[in-house]
PDB file as gemmi writes it, atoms N, CA and C in Angstrom:
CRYST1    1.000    1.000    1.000  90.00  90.00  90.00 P 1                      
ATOM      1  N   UNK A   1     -11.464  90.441 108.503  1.00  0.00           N  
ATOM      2  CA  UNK A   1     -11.772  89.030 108.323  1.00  0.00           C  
ATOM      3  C   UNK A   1     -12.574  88.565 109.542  1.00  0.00           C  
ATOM      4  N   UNK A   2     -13.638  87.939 109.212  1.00  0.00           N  
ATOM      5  CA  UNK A   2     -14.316  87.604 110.631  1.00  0.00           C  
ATOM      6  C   UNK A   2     -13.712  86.522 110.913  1.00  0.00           C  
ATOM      7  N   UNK A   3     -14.426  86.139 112.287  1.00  0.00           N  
ATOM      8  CA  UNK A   3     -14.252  84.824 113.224  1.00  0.00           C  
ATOM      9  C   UNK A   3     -13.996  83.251 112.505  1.00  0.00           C  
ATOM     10  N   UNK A   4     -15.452  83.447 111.823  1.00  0.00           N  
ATOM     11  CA  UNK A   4     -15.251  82.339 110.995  1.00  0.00           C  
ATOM     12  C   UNK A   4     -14.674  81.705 109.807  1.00  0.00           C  
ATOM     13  N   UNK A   5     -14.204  82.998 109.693  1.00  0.00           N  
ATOM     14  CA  UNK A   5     -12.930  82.568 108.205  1.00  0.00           C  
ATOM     15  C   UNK A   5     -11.762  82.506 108.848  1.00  0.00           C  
ATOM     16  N   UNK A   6     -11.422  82.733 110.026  1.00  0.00           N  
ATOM     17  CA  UNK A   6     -10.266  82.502 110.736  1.00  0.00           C  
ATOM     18  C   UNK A   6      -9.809  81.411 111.443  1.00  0.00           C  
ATOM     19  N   UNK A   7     -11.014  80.851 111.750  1.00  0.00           N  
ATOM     20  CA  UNK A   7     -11.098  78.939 112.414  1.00  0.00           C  
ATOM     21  C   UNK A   7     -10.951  78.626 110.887  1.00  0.00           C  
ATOM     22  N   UNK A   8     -11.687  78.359 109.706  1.00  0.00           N  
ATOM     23  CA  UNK A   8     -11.481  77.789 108.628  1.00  0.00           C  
ATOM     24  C   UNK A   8     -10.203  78.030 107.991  1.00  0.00           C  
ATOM     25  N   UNK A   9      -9.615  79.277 107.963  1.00  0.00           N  
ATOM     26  CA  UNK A   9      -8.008  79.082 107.891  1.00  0.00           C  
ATOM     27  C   UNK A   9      -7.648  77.759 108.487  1.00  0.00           C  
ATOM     28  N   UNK A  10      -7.635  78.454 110.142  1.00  0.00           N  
ATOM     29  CA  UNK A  10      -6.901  77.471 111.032  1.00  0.00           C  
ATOM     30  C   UNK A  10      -7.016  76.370 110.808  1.00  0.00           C  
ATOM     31  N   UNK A  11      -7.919  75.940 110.620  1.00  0.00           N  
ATOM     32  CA  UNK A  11      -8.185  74.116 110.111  1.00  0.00           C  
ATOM     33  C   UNK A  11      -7.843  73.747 108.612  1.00  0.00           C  
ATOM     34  N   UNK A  12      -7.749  74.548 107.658  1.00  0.00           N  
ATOM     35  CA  UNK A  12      -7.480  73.768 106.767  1.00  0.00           C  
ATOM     36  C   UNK A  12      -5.948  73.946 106.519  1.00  0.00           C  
ATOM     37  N   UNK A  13      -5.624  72.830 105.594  1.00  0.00           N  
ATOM     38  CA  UNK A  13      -4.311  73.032 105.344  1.00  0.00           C  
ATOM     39  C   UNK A  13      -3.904  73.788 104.065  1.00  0.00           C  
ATOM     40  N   UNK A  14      -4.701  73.924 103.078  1.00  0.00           N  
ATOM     41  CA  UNK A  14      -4.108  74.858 101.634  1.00  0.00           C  
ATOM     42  C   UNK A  14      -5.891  75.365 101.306  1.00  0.00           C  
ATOM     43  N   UNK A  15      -5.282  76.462 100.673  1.00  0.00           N  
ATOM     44  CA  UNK A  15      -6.375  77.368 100.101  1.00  0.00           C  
ATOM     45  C   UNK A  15      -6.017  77.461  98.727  1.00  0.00           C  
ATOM     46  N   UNK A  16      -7.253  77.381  97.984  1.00  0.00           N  
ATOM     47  CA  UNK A  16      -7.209  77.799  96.624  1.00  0.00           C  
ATOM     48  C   UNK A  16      -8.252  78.316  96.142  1.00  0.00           C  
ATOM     49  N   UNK A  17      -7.976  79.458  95.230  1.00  0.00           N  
ATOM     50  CA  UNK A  17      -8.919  80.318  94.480  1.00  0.00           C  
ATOM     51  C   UNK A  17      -8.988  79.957  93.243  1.00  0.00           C  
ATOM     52  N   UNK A  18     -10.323  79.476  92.512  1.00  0.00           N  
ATOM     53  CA  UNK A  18     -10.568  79.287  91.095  1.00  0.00           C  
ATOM     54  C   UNK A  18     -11.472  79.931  90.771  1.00  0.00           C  
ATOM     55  N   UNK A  19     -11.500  81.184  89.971  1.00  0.00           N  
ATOM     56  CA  UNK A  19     -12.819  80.990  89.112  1.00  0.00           C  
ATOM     57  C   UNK A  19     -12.963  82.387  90.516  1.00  0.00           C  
ATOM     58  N   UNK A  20     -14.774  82.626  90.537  1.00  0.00           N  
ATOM     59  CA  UNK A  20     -15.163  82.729  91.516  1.00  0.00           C  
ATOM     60  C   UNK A  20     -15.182  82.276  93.029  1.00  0.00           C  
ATOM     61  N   UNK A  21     -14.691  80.658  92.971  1.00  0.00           N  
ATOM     62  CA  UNK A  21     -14.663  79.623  94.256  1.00  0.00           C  
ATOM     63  C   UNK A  21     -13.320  79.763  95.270  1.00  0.00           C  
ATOM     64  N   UNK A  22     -13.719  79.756  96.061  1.00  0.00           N  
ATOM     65  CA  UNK A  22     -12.295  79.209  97.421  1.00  0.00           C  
ATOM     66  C   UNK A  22     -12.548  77.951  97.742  1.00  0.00           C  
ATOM     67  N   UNK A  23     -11.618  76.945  97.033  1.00  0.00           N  
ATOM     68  CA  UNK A  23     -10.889  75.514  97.613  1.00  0.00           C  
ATOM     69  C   UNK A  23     -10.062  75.426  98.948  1.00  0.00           C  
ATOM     70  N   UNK A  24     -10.704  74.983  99.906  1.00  0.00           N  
ATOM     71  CA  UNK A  24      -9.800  74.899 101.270  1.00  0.00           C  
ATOM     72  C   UNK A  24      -9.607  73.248 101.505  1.00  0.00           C  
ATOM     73  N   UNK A  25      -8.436  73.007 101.319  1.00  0.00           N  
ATOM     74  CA  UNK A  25      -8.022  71.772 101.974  1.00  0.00           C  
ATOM     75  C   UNK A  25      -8.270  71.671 103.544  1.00  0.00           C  
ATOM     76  N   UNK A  26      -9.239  70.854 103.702  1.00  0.00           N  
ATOM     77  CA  UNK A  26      -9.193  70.725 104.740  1.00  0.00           C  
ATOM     78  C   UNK A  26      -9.352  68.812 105.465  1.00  0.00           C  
ATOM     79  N   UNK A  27      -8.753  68.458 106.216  1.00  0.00           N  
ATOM     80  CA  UNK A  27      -8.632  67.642 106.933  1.00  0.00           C  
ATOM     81  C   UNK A  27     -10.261  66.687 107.140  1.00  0.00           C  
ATOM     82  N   UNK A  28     -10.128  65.555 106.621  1.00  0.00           N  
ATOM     83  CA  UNK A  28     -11.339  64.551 106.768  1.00  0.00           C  
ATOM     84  C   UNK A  28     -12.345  65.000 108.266  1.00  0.00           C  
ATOM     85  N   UNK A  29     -11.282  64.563 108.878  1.00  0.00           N  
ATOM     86  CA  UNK A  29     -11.739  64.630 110.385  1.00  0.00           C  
ATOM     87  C   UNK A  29     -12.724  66.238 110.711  1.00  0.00           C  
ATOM     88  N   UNK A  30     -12.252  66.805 110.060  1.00  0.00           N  
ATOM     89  CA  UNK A  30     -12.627  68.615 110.284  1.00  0.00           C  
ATOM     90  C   UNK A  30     -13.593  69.242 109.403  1.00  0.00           C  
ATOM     91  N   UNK A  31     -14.258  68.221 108.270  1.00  0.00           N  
ATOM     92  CA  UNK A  31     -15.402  68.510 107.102  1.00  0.00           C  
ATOM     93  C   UNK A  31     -16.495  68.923 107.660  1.00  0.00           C  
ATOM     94  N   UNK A  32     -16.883  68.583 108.998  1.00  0.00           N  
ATOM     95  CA  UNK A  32     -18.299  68.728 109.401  1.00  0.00           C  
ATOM     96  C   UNK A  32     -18.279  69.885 109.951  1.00  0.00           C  
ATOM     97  N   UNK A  33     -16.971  70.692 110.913  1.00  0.00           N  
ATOM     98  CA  UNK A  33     -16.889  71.919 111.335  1.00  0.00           C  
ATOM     99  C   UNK A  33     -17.189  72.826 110.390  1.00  0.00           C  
ATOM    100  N   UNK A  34     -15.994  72.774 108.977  1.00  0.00           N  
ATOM    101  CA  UNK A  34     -16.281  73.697 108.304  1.00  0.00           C  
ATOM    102  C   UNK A  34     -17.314  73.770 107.598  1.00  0.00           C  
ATOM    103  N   UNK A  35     -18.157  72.578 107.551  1.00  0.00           N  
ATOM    104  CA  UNK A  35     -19.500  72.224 106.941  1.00  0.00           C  
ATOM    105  C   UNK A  35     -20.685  73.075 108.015  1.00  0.00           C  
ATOM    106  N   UNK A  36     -20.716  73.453 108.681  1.00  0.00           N  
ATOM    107  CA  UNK A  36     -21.584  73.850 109.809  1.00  0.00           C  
ATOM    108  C   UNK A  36     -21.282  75.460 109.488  1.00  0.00           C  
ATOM    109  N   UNK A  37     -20.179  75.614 109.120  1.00  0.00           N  
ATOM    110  CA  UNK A  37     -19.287  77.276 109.020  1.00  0.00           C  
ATOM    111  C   UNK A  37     -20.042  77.508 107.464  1.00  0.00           C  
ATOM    112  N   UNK A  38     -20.545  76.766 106.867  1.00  0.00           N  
ATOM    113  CA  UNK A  38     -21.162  77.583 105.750  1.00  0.00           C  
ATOM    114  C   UNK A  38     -20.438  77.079 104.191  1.00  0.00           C  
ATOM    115  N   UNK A  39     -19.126  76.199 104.868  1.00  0.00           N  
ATOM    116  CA  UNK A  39     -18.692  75.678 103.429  1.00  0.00           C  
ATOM    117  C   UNK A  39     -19.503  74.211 102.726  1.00  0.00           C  
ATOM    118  N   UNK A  40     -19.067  74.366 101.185  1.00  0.00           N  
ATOM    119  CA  UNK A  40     -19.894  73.371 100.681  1.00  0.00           C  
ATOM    120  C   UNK A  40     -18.995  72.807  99.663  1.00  0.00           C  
ATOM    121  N   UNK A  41     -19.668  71.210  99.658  1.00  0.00           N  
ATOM    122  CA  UNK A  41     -18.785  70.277  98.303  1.00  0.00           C  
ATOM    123  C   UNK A  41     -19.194  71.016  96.772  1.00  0.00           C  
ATOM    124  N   UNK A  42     -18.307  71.026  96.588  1.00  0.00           N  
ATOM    125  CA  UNK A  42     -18.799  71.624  94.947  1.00  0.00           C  
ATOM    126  C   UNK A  42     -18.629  69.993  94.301  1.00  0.00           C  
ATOM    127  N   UNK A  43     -20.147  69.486  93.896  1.00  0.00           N  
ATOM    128  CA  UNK A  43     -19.583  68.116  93.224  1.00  0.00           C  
ATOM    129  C   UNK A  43     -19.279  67.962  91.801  1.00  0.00           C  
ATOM    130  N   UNK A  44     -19.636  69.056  90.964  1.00  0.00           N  
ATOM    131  CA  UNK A  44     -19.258  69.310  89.684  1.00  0.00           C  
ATOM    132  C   UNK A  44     -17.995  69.222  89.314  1.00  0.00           C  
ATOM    133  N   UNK A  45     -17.313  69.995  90.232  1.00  0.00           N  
ATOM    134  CA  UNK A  45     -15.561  69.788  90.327  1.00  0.00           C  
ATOM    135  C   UNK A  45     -14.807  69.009  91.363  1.00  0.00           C  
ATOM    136  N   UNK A  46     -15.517  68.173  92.583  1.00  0.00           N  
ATOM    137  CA  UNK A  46     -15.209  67.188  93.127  1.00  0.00           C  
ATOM    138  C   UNK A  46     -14.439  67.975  94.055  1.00  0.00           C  
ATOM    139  N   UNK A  47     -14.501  68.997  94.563  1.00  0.00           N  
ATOM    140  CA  UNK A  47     -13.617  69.761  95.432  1.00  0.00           C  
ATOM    141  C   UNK A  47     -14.448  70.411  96.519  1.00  0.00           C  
TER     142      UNK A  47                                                      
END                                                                             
């Protein structure tokens, strides 16, 4: 597991797998970190 899936653990609070996708709960305050790390809003499913 690299570096950066390991801070995005650390910061979020629940993970979920749908489909092809990983849902990470993560904390308002902390969207822009993991936003910089490569994650994205899926707005189709609002998650």
């Amino acid at each position: 597991m690299t570096n950066i899936m390991k801070n995005i653990i650390n910061i979020s609070k629940n993970i979920f797998v749908e489909s092809h996708h990983v849902y990470i709960d993560v904390p308002f305050d902390k969207k822009d970190i993991v936003k910089r790390k490569g994650a994205k809003w899926d707005i189709e499913n609002k998650k």
